[in-house]
C-alpha positions as CSV (number, residue, x, y, z in Angstrom):
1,X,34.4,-6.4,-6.8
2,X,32.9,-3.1,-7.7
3,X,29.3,-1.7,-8.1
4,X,27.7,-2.1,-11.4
5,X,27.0,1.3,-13.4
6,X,24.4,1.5,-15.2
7,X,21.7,4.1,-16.3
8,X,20.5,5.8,-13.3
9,X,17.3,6.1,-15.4
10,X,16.9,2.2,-16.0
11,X,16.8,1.6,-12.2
12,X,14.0,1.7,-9.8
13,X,14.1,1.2,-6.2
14,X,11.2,0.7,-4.0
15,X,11.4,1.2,-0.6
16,X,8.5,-0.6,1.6
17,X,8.5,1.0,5.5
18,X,6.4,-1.4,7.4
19,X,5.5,-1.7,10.9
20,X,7.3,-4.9,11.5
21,X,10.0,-5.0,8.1
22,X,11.2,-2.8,6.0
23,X,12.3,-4.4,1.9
24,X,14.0,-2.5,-0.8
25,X,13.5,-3.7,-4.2
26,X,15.9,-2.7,-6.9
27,X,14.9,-3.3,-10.0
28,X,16.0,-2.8,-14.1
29,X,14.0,-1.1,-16.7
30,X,14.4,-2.1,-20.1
31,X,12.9,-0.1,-23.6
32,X,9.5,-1.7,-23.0
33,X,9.4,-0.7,-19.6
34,X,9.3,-4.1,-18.5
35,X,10.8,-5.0,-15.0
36,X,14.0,-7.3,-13.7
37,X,14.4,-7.7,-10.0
38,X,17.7,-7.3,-10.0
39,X,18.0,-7.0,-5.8
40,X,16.1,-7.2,-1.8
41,X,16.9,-7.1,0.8
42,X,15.0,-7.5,4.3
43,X,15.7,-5.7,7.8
44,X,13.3,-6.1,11.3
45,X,11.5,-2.7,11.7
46,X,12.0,-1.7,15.5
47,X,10.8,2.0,15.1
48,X,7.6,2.1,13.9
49,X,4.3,1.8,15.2
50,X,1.3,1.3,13.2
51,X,2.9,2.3,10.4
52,X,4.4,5.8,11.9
53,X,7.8,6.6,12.9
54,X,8.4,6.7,16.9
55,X,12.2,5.9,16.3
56,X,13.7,8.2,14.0
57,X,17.6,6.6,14.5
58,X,16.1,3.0,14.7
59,X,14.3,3.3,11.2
60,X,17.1,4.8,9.6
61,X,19.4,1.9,10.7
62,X,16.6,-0.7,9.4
63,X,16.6,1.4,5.8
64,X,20.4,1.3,5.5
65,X,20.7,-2.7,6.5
66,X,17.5,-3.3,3.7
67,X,19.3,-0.8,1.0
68,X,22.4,-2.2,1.4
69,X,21.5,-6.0,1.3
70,X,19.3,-5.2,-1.4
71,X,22.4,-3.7,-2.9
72,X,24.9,-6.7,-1.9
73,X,22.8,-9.0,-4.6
74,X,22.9,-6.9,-7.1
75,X,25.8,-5.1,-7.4
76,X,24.3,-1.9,-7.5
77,X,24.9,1.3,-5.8
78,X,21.7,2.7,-4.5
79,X,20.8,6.7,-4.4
80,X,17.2,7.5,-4.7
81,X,14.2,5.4,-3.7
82,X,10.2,5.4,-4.6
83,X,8.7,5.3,-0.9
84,X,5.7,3.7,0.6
85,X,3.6,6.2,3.1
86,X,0.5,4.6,5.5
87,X,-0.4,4.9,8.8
88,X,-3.2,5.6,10.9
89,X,-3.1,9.0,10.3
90,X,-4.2,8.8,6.8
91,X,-7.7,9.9,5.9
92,X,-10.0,9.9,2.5
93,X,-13.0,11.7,1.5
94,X,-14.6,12.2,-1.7
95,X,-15.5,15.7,-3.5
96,X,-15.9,17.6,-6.6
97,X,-15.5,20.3,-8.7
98,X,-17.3,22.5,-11.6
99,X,-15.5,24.9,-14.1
100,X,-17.1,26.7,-17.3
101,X,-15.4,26.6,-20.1
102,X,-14.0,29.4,-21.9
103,X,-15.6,30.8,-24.9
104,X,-12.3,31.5,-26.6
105,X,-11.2,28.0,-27.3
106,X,-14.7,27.3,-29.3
107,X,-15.4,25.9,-25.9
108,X,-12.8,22.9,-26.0
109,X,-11.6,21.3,-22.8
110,X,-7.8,21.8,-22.2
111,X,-5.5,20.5,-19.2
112,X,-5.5,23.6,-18.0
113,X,-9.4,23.4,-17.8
114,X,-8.7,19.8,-16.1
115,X,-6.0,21.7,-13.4
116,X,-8.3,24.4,-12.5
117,X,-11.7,21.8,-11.9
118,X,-9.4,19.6,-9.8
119,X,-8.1,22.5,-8.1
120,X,-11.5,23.4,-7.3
121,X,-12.3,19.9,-5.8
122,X,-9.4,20.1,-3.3
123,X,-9.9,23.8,-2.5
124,X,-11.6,22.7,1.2
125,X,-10.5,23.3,4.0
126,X,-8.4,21.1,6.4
127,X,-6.6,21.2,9.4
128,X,-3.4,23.2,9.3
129,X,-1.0,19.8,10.4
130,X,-2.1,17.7,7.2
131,X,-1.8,18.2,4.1
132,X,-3.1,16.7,0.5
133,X,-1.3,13.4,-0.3
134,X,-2.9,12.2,-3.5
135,X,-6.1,14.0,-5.6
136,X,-7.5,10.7,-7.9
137,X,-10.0,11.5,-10.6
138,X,-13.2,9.2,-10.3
139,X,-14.9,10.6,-13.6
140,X,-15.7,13.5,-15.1
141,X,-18.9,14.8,-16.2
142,X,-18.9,16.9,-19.5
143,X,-22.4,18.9,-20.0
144,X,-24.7,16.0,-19.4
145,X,-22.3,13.6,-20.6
146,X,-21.9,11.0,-17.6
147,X,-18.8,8.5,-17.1
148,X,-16.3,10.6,-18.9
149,X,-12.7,9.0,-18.1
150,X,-10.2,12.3,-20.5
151,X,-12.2,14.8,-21.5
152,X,-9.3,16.9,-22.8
153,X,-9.9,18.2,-26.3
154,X,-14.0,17.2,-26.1
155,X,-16.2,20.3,-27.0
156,X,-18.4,21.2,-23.4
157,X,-20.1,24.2,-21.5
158,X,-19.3,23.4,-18.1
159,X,-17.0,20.7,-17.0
160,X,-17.5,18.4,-13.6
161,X,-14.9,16.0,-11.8
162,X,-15.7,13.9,-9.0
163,X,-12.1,13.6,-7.2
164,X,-10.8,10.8,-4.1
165,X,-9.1,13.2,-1.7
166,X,-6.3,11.3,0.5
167,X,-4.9,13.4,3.0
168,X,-2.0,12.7,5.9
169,X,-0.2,14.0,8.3
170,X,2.4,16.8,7.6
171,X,5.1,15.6,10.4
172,X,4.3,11.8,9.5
173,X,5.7,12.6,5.8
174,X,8.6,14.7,7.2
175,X,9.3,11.7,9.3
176,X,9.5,9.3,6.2
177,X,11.8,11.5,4.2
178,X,13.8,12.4,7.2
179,X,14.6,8.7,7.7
180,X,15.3,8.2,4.2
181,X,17.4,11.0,3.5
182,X,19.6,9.9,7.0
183,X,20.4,6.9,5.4
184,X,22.1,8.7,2.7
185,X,19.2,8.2,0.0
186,X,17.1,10.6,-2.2
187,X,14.0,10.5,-2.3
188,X,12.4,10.2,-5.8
189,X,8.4,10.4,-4.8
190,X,6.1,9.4,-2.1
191,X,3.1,6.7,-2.2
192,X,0.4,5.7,-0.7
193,X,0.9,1.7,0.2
194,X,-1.8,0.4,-0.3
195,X,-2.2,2.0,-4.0
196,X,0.8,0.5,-4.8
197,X,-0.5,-3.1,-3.9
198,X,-3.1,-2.2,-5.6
199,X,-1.1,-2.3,-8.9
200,X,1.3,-4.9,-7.5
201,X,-1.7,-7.2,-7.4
202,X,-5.2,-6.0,-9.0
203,X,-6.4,-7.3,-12.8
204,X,-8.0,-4.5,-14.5
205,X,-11.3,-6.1,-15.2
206,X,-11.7,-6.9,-11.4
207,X,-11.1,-3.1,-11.1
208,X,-13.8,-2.1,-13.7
209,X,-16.3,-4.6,-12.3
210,X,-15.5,-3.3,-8.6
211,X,-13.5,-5.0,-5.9
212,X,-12.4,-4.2,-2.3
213,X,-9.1,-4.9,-1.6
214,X,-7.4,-5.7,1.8
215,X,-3.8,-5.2,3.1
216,X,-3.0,-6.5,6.2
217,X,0.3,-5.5,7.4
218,X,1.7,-5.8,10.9
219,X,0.6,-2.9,12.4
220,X,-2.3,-1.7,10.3
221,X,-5.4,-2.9,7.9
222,X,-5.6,-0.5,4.6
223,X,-8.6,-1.1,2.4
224,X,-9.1,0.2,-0.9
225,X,-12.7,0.1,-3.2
226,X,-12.4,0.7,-6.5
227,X,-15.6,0.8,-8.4
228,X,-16.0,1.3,-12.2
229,X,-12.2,1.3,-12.4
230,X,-11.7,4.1,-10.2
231,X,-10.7,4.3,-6.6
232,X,-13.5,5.2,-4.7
233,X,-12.8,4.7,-0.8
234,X,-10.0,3.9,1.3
235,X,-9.3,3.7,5.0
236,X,-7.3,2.5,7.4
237,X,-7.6,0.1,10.1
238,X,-5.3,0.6,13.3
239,X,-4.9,-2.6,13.4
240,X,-3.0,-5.6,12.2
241,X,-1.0,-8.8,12.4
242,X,0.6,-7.7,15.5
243,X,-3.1,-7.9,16.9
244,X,-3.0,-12.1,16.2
245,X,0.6,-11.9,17.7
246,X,0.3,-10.5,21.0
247,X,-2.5,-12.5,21.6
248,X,-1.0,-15.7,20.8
249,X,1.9,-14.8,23.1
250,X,-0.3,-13.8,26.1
251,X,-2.5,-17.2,25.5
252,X,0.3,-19.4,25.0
253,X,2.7,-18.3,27.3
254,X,6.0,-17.5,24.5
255,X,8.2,-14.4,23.5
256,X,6.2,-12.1,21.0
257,X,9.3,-13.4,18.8
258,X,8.3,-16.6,18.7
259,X,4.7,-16.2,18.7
260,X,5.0,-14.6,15.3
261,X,6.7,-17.9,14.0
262,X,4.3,-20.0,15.5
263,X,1.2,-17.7,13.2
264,X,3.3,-17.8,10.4
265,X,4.1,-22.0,10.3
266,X,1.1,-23.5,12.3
267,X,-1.3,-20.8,12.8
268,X,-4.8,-21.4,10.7
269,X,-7.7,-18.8,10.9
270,X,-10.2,-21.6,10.9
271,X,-10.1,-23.4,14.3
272,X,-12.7,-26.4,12.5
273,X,-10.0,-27.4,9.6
274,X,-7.2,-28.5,11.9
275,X,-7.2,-31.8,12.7
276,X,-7.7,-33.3,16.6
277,X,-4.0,-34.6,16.2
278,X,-1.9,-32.4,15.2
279,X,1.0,-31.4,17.6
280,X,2.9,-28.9,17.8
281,X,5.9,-27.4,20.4
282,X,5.4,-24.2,21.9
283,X,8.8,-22.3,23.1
284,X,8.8,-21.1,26.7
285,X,9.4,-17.4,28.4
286,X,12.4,-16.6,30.2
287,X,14.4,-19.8,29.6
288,X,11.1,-22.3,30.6
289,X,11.1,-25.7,28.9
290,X,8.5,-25.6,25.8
291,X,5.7,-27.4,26.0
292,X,3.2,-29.6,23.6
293,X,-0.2,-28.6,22.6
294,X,-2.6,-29.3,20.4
295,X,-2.4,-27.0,17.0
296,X,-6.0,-26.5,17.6
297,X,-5.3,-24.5,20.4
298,X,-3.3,-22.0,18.3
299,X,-5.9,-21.6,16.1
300,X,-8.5,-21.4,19.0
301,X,-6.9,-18.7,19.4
302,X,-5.9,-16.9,16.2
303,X,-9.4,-17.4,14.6
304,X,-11.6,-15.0,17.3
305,X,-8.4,-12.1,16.8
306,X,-9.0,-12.5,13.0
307,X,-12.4,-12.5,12.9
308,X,-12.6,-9.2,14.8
309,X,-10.3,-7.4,12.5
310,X,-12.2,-8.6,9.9
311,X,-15.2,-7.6,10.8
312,X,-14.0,-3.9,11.5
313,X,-12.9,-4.1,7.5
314,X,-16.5,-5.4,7.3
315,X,-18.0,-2.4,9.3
316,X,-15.9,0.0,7.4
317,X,-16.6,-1.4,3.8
318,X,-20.4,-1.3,4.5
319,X,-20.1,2.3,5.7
320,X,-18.5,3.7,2.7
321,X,-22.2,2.1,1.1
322,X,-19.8,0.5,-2.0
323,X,-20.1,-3.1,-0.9
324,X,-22.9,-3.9,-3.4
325,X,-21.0,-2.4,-6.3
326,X,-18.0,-4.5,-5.6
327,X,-19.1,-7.7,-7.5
328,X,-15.6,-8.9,-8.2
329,X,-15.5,-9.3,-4.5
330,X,-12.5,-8.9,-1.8
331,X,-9.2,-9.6,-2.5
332,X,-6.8,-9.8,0.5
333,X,-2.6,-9.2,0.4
334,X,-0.1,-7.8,3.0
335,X,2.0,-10.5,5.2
336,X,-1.5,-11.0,7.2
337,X,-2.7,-12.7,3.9
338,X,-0.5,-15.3,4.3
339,X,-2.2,-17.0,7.2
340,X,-4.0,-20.0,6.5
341,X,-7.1,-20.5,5.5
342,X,-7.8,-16.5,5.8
343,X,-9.4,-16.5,2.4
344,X,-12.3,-19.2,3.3
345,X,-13.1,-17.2,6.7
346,X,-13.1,-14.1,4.7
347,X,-15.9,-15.4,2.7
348,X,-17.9,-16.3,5.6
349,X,-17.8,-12.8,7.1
350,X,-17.8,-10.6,3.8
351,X,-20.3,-13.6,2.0
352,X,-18.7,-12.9,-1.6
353,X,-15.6,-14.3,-3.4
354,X,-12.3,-14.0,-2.0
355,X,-8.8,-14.6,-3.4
356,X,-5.1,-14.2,-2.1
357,X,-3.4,-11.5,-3.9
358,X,0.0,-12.6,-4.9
359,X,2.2,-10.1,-6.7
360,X,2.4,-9.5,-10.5
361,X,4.9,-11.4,-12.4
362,X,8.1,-9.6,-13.3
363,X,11.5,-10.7,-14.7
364,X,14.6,-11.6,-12.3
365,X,14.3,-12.6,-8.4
366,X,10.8,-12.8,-8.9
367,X,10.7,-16.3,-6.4
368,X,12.6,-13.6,-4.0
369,X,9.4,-11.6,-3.6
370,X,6.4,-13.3,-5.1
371,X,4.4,-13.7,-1.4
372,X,1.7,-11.1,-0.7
373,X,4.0,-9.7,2.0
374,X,5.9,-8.5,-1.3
375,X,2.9,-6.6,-2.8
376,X,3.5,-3.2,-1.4
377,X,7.3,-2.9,-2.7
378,X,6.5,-4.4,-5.7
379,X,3.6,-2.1,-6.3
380,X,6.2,0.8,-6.0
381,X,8.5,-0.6,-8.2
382,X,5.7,-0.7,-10.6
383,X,3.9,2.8,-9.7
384,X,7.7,4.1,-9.8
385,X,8.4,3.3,-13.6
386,X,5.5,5.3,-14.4
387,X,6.3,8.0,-12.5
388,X,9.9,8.3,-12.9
389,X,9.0,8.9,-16.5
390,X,7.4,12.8,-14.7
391,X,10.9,14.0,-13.1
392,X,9.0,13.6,-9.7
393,X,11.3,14.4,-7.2
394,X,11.3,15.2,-3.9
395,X,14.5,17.9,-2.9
396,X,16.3,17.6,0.4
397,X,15.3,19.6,2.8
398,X,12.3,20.9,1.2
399,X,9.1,20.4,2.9
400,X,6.9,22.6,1.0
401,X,8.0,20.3,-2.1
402,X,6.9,16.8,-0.3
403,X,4.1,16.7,-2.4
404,X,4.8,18.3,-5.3
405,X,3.9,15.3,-7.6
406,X,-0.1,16.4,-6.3
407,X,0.3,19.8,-8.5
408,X,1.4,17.8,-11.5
409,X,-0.9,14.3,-10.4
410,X,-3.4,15.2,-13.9
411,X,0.2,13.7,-15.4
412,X,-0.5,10.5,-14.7
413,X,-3.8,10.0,-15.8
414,X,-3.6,12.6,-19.1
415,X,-0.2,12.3,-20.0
């Protein structure tokens, strides 16, 4: 049986490259731009390391085997993906911008007034191996006119934009592409991860009241404020699941591999919930017999490696001095989500609400990829249909054009 054809433009591929998997989404567009999972597929990451490529070969092995099971369900041939970018070695800052208007257009506000005030946001100065990854508007400020979300075609003096700067690592973003492109795929545009789980799995009025959100992959912690319905901070935490893994294998005396499948079916983040009974078999090292312990030990000791991380998320959120304008509270996602009870020691550590974010509803395979571990590919898939709808596109080869999308970013916000 052959591939199916279909519109190149009706399909969108989202390729998520995580510390410990890597999933491909392939999805259909239809006229309303509504989504249909049409394909995943799922492959062990071996060569990153907190989110960075330290095996070039390795991850490009793990994207083919995740392209091409993705591709085995649904009959689709595969040749440009929407990519996922974190790390450790991404960094955020806020700044802004002020322009005067022209006199010639009766003082009206074009895009081109918009490009040249963002311009002059991001015209700072950074070190010569990074480079800007994504320029978001905040507001805009026309005369004294506060809160301003398009102020294209308004009647102003002197225009003001208050911008979130995310910048990364030059060689971290060739890495990425270079992977990709080994595998025999194009790459259509590069995002930030934990943006795109931030559409994957935000409602817009928890945006506009203010929220925090948390995605905790494998490797690292990305946390994103947005406040007024704009993203305000964002930072990453070098750590992640991994953290709760190694420790359960050191304490308990098991493979890392089997450690991880101890967290994910027994392991609870609340040592106090699990009751004195419980049982459960923990496999040995090295061809030992397994033994039988009390679940509570496992979460004895899961629940001190979580509440560290947390609190670093904690320390970080109260340093960016947006915790009090995030009423709508924290909402968590990322495979680390999935532990249990996360959500109720969240709230003892944050002391606001807390929910699991689960990904948004589409068409298709959705029971294929509806676990928060899904959020960050589903996100692209998402972010991708709005961008495709740009031309974004990444050439082979070309570095200078890996971030092209940031000339044109006003795009997405302005049409």
């Amino acid at each position: 049986m052959g591939v199916k054809l279909l519109p190149k433009e009706d399909i969108i591929v989202g390729l998520d490259i995580g510390t410990s998997k890597i999933a491909a989404i392939i999805a259909e567009v239809d006229e309303n731009n509504q989504i249909e999972v049409l394909g995943v597929g799922l492959s062990p990451s071996k060569g990153l390391r907190k989110g960075m490529i330290v095996n070039l070969e390795t991850t490009t092995s793990a994207i083919k085997r995740a392209v091409e099971n993705a591709e085995m369900v649904s009959g689709l041939d595969v040749k440009s993906v929407f990519a996922g970018i974190a790390g450790e070695h991404i960094r955020a800052f806020n700044n802004n911008g002020i322009i005067i208007i022209p006199n010639k257009r009766n003082r009206q506000i074009s895009r081109d007034d918009v490009r040249r005030v963002i311009d002059q946001a991001k015209d700072i100065e950074i070190p010569s191996d990074r480079k800007i990854l994504d320029a978001i508007p905040r507001e805009f400020i026309v005369d004294n006119q506060e809160a301003v979300d398009d102020p294209v075609g308004m009647f102003g003096t002197r225009l003001e934009a208050f911008v979130h700067i995310i910048t990364g690592s030059i060689s971290a973003v060739q890495n990425i592409i270079k992977a990709i492109e080994n595998a025999g795929l194009h790459v259509n545009d590069i995002m930030l991860q934990p943006l795109a789980s931030s559409e994957a799995v935000l409602y817009p009025d928890e945006k506009e009241m203010g929220v925090i959100l948390i995605d905790i992959g494998a490797g690292t912690t990305d946390v994103v404020i947005y406040v007024e319905g704009s993203i305000w901070y964002t930072a990453v935490i070098p750590i992640g699941g991994d953290f709760v893994t190694n420790d359960i294998a050191i304490g308990l005396h098991t493979p890392i591999s089997k450690a991880e499948e101890l967290k994910k079916t027994f392991g609870c983040a609340l040592t106090d919930i699990v009751g004195p009974n419980e049982l459960i078999e923990v496999p040995g090292v090295g061809g030992r017999n397994p033994k039988t312990i009390p679940r509570r030990i496992l979460a004895s000791v899961i629940e001190p490696r979580v509440t560290e991380l947390l609190n670093f998320v904690n320390q970080e959120v109260k340093s960016s001095r947006y915790k009090n304008l995030t009423p709508a509270g924290v909402v968590m996602t990322g495979g680390g989500a999935m532990l249990d009870s996360i959500d109720e020691l969240a709230e003892r550590i944050f002391n606001t609400q807390v929910r699991i974010g689960y990904p948004r509803e589409v068409k298709g395979l959705f029971d294929r990829v509806k676990d928060p571990s899904f959020s960050t590919c589903i996100g692209l898939v998402l972010e991708g249909v709005d961008r495709k709808e740009f031309g974004y596109s990444i050439n082979s080869g070309q570095v200078s054009l890996i971030l092209k999308k940031m000339k044109n970013w006003f795009t997405d916000y302005f049409g």
